[in-house]
C-alpha positions as CSV (number, residue, x, y, z in Angstrom):
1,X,3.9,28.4,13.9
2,X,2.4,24.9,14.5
3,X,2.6,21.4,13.8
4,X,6.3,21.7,16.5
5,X,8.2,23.8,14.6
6,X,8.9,26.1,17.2
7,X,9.6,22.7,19.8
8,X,11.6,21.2,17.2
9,X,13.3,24.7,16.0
10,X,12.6,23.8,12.5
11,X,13.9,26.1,10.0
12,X,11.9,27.7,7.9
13,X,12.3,25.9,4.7
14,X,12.2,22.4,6.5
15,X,8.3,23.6,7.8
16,X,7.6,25.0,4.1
17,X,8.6,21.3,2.8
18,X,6.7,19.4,5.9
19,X,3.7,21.4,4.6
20,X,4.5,20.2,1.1
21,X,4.4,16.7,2.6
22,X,1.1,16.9,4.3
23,X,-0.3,18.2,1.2
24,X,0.9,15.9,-1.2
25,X,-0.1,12.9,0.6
26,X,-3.4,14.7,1.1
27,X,-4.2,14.7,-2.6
28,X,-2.6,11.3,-2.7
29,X,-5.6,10.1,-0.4
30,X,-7.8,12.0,-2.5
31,X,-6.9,11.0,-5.2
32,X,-7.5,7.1,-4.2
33,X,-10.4,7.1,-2.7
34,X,-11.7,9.0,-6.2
35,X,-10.3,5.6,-7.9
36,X,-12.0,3.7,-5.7
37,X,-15.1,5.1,-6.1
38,X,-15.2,5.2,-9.7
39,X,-14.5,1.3,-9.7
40,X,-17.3,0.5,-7.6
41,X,-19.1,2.8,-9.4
42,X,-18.3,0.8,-12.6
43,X,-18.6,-2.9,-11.0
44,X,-21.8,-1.8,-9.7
45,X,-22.8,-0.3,-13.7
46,X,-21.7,-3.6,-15.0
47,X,-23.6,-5.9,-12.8
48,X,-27.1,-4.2,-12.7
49,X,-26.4,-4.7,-16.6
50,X,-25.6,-8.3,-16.6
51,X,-28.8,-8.8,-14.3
52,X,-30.8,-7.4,-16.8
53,X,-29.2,-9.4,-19.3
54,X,-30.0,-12.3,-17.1
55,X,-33.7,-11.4,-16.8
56,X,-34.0,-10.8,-20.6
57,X,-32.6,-14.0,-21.1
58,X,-35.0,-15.9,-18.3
59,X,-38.2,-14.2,-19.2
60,X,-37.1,-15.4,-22.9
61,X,-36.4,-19.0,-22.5
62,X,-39.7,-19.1,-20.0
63,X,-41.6,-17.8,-23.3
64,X,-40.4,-20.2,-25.5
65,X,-41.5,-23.0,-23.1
66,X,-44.5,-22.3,-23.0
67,X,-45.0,-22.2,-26.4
């Protein structure tokens, strides 16, 4: 056995649900950094297409200008 259990004489069921623990949290962490991810994913989506909407906008008004 690891993690203690045989230091600590665990019993078996209290190992089985320590393992149940490290796994949940596990997928926990997982599961945050995926949210993370997919909001910087999406702040980064909607800024490159405000930029462009920016640029439109400039090369636009620079167009009209000059006429």
């Amino acid at each position: 056995m690891f993690f203690g259990a045989v230091t600590l004489e665990l019993t078996e069921s209290k190992f089985f649900a320590e393992t149940l623990l490290v796994e949940f949290v596990g997928a926990k962490a997982d599961l945050i950094a995926e949210m993370t991810f997919s909001l910087v994913w999406k702040i980064q989506v909607v800024s490159v297409t405000l930029l462009k909407v920016l640029i439109v906008r400039l090369v636009f008004q620079k167009r009209f200008l000059v006429l």
